[in-house]
C-alpha positions in Angstrom: 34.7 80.5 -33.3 32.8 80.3 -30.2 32.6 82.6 -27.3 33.6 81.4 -23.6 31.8 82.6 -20.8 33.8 85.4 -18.9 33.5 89.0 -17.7 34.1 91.7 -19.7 35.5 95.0 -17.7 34.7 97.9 -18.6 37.6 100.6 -19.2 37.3 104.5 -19.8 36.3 103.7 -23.9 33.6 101.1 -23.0 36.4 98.3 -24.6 35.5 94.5 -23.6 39.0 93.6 -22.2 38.5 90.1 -20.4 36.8 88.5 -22.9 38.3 85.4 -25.1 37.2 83.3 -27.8 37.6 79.5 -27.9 36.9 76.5 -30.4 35.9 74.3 -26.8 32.0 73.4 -25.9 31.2 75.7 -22.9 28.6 77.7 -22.2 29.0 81.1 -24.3 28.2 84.8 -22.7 29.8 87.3 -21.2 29.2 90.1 -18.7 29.0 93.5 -19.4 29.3 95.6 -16.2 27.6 98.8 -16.1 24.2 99.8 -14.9 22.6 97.9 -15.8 25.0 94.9 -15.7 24.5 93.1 -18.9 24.5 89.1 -19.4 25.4 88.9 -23.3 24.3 84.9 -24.3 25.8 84.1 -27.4 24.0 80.3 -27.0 22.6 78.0 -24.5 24.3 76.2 -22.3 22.8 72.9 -23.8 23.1 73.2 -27.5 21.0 70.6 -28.6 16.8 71.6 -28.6 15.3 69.7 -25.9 12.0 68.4 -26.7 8.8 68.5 -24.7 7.7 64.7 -24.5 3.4 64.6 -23.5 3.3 62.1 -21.1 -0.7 62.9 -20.3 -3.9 63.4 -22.0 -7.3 64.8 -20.7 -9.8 64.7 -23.2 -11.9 62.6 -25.3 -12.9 62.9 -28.7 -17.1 61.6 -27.7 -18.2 59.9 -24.9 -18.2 60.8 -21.4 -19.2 64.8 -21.3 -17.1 65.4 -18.4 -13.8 64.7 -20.8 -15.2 66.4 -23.7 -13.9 70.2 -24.5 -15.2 72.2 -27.0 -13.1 75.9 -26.9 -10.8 76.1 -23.3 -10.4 79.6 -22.4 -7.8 79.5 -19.5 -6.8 76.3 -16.9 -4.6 76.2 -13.9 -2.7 73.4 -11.8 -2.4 73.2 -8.5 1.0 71.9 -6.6 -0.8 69.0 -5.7 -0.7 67.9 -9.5 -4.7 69.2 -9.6 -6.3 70.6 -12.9 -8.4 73.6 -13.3 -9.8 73.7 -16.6 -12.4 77.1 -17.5 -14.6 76.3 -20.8 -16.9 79.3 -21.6 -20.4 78.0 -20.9 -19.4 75.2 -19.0 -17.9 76.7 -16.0 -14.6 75.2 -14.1 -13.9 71.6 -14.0 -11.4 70.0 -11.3 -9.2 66.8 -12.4 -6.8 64.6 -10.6 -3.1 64.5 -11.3 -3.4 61.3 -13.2 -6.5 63.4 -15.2 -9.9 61.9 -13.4 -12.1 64.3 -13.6 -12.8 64.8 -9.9 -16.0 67.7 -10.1 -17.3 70.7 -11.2 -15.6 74.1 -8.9 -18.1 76.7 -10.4 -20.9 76.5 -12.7 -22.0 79.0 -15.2 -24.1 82.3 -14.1 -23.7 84.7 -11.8 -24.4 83.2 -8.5 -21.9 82.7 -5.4 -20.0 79.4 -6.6 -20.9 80.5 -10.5 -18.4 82.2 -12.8 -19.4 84.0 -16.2 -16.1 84.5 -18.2 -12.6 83.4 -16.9 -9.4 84.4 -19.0 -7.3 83.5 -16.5 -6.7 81.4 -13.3 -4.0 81.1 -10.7 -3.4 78.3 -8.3 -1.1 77.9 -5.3 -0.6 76.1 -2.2 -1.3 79.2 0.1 -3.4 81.0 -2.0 -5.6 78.3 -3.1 -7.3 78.7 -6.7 -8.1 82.1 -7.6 -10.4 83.1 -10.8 -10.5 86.1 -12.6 -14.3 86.2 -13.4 -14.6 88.8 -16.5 -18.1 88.7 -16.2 -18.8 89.6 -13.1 -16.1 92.1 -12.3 -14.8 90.0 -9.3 -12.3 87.2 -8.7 -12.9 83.8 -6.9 -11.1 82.7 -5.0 -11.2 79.0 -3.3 -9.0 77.6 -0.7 -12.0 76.8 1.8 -15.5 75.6 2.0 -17.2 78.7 0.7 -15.3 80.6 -2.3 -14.6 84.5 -1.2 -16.0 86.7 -4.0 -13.6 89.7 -4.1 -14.9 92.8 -6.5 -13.1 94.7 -8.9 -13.8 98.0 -7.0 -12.1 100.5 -9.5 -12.4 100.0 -13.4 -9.1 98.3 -14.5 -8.4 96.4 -17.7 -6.9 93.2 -16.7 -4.2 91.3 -18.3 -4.4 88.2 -19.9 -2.7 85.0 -19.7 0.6 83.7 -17.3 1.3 87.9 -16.4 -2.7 88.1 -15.0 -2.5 86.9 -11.7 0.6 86.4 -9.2 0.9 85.9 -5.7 3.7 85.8 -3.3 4.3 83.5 -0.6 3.0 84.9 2.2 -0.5 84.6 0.3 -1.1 87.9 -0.8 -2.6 88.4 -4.6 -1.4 90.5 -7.2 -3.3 91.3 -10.4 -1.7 92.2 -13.3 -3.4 94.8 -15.7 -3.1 97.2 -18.8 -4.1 101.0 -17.6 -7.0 102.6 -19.4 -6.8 105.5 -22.3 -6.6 109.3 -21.1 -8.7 111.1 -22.5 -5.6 111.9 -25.4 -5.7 108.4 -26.1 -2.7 107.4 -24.8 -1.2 105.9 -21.5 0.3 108.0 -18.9 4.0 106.8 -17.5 4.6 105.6 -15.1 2.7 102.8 -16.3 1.1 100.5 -13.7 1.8 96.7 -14.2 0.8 95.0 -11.1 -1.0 95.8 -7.7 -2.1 93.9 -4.9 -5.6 93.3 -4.3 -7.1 93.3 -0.7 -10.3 91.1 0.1 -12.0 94.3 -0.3 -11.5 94.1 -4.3 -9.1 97.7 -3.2 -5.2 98.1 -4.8 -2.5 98.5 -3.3 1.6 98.8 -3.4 1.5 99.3 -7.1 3.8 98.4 -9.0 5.1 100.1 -12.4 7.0 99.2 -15.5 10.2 100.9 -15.5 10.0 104.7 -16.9 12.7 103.7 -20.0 10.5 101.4 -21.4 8.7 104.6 -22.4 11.7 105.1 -25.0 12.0 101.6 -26.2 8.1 101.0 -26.5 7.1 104.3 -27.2 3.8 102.9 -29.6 1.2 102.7 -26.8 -2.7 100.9 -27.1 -5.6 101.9 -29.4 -9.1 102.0 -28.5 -9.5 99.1 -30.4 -10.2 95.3 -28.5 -11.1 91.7 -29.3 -13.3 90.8 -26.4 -10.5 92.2 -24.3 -8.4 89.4 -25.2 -6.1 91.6 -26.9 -4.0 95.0 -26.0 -4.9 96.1 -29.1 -5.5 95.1 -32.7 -1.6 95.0 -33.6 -0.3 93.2 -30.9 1.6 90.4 -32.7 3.1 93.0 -35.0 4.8 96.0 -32.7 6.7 95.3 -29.8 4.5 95.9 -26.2 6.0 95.9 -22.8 6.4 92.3 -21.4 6.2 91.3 -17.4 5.6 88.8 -15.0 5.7 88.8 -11.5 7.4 86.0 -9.1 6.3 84.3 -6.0 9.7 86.2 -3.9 8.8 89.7 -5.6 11.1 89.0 -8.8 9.7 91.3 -11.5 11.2 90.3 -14.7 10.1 93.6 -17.6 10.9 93.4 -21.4 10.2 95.4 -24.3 10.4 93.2 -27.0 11.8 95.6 -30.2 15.1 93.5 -29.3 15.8 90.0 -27.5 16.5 91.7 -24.5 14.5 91.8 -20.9 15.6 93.0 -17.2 15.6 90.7 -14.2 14.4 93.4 -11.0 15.6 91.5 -7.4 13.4 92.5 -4.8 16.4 94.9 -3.4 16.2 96.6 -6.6 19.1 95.3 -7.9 18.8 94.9 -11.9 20.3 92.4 -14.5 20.2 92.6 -18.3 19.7 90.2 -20.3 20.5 89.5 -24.2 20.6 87.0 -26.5 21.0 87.1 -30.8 18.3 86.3 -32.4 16.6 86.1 -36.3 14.2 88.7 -36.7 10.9 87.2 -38.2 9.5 89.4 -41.1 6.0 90.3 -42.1 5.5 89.6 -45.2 3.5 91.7 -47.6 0.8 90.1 -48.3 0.2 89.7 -44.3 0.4 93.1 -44.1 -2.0 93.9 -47.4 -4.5 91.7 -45.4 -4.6 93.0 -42.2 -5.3 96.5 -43.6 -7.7 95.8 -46.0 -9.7 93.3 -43.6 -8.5 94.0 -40.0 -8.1 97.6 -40.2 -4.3 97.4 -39.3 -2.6 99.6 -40.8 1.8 101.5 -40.4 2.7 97.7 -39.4 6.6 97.6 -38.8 8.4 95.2 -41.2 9.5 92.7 -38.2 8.0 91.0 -35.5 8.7 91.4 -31.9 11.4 89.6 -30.9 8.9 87.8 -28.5 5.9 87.0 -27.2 5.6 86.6 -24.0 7.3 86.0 -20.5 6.9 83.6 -17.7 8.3 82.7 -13.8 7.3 79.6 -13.1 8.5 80.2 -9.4 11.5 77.5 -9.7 14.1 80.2 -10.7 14.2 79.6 -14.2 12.6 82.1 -16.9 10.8 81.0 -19.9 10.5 83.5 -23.0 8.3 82.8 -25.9 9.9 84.2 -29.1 7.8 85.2 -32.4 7.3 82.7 -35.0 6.1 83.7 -38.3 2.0 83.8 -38.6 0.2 80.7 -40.3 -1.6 81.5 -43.2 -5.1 80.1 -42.3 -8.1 79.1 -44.7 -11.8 80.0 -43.8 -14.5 77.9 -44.1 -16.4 77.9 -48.1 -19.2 79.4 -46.0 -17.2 82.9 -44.8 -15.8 82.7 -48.0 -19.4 82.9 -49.5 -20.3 85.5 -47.5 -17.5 87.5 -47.0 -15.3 86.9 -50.2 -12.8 86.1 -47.7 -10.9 82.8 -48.4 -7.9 82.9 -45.7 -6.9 84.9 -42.6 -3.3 85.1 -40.8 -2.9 84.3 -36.8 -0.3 83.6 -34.6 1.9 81.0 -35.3 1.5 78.0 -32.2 4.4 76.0 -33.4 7.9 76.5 -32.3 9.7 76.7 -28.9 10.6 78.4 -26.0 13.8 80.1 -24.7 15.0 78.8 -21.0 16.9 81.2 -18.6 18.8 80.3 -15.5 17.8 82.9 -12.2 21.7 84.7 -12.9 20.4 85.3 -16.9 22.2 82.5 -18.4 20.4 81.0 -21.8 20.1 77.2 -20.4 18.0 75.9 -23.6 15.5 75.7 -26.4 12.8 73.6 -25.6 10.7 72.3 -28.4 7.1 72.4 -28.5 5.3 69.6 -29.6 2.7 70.3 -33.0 -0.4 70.4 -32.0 -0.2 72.9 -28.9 -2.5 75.7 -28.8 0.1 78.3 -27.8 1.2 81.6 -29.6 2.2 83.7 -26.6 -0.6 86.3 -27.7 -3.4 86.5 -25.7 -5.6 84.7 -28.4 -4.4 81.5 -27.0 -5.4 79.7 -23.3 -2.2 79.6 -21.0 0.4 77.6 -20.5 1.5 76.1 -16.8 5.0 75.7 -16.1 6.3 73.7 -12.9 9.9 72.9 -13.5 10.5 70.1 -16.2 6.6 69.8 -16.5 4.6 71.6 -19.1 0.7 71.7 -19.1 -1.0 73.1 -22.7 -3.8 72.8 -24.1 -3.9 70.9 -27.5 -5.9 70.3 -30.7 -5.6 67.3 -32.9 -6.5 67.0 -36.7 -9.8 67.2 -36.0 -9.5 70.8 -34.0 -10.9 68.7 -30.9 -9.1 70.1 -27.6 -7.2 68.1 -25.0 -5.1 69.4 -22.0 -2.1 67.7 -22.1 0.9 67.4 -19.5 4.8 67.5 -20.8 7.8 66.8 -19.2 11.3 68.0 -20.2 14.4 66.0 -20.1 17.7 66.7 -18.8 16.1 70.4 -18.4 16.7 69.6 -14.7 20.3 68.8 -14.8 21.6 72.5 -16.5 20.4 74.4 -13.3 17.7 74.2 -10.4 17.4 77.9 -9.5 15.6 79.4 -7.1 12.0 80.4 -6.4 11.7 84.0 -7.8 
């Protein structure tokens, strides 16, 4: 039996009344209106997993230095088909869109054109490439001769990954972050999720997670960080409130305890959206591990439902979902000095969910192995620009590539529109 996309009305006893069923092949959801309205997807539109084909490679095993990588920490693409790629000690490198490396953007240190730490970059046509440069408390930003150095003015942790830095099309810059503890050791709602930032490194026209995300994600951050890379120690295993920001103001907010996330229109207008999904368990033994070594302890039985979500700028949202953690051996060396033989991360394998501008489930898109991409911020990014995926990737070896994908027939279920 197989659901047909329809409307459902709602009467004075919250019935579904215009809904049918149907044995045919068309798209299943259905509409629930309320406030919010609701998109129920039952599956995607295309029902066969679409699979990422890498038609691109930058990177060598030896050799030339300038295509050698060691441990990528965050890269960017420009419209132009550009490559940004941030390796710590090693500054930014630039790269044509057929992958020849073109020069170095920033060096290492501290000076004007020198960046320390970058765990996330953002590049545009208007607003050029802009770097968050950890440390040094500033961002970068080039789209001239001379790069404009913009400090962090007031203490902020900043986000990591696809959510860190936004900007809209009339050029301005918007930095995602993750407030700082009160002095109870919790965060105080409304929580801020995005601001923009002037030249002046000073914030402005906040903007804050919806306040009944306090309910659904009521577990809030620990005073306890990896470098900053993560919200806190148990952020694969409880659910955390999910955002990103598009280039047209489209703020698209998730709490991640179900397969559910809002789509926010500039006008304020808001759209739900569902789909089913398998919960992903955490097994014992994971869990026995992570307290005795990790100090992670009260770990819910499930994962989130996902990881992570992203607006390209096309229309189209992509949603990372959980996979279950890989089980990873450490080298005989930890072992012999630790008595530690294994340790459990994030899985990289898997795929990503595909939503249409309206909330429609369009497809799963298959990632191919080798990608270094959880959707937790232990991972670089990812860059999405409609059918075409850029990753970084590790062979056998653990040697690290960025690679470009493309996606076929994605472009035939449903162009969108820039968010």
């Amino acid at each position: 039996m197989r659901f047909v996309g329809c409307c459902a009305l709602l009467c004075g006893a919250c019935l579904f009344v215009a809904c049918r069923y149907s044995d045919s092949a068309e798209p299943g959801f259905w509409v629930e209106n309320g406030n919010p309205n609701t998109i129920h997807n039952a599956r995607p539109v295309h029902q066969d997993t679409l699979l990422a084909e890498r038609k691109l490679r930058i990177g060598s095993l030896d050799g030339d230095p300038d295509l050698t990588f060691g441990e990528i920490t965050s890269l960017a693409v420009h419209p132009d088909g550009r490559i940004f790629v941030f390796e710590d000690g090693r500054g930014v490198r630039s790269f044509d869109r057929h992958g020849t490396f073109v020069g170095s953007v920033a060096g290492s240190g501290e000076g004007p054109r020198e960046v320390d730490f970058v765990p996330s970059m953002h590049a545009t046509s208007v607003g050029g490439l802009v770097l968050h440069d950890l440390g040094n408390a500033r961002l970068a930003r080039f789209r001239g001769p001379a790069p404009t150095l913009i400090p962090l003015r007031r203490v902020i942790r900043q986000s990591y990954q696809e959510d860190a830095i936004a900007s809209h099309e009339d050029g301005s810059l918007w930095l995602g972050f993750h407030p700082l503890l009160g002095p109870d050791g919790v965060v105080e709602y409304p929580r801020p999720i995005y601001a923009r930032v002037t030249d002046e490194g000073e914030l402005r026209d906040t903007i804050y997670a919806p306040e009944y995300f306090t309910d659904d994600c009521p577990i809030l951050s620990e005073a306890q960080y990896r470098r900053g890379f993560w919200d806190d120690r148990r952020e694969p295993y409880v659910p955390k409130v999910k955002w990103a920001l598009g280039p047209r103001g489209t703020l698209v907010v998730g709490c991640p305890a179900e397969y559910t996330f809002d789509i926010l229109s500039p006008d304020d207008e808001v759209l739900r959206v569902t789909r089913p999904y398998r919960s992903v368990a955490i097994s014992d033994e994971e869990k026995d591990f992570l307290a005795a070594h990790a100090g992670i302890g009260s770990l819910p039985d499930e994962k989130p439902a996902y990881a992570r979500l992203i607006i390209p700028g096309d229309g189209r949202i992509w949603v990372r979902p959980s996979f279950p953690s890989r089980r990873v051996p450490l080298p005989q060396e930890t072992f012999d000095a630790t008595g530690v033989s294994h340790t459990w991360v994030p899985s990289s394998a898997g795929s990503l969910d595909v939503f249409s501008s309206d909330g429609r489930w369009l497809a799963v898109v298959k990632l191919p192995q080798g990608i270094a991409y959880s959707g937790f911020p232990n991972e670089p990014s990812m860059v999405i620009r409609g059918d075409t995926i850029w990753a970084v990737a590790r062979d056998s070896f653990d040697v690290e590539y960025v690679d470009r994908y493309e996606v076929p027939r994605l472009s035939d279920l449903d162009g969108g529109s820039a968010n």
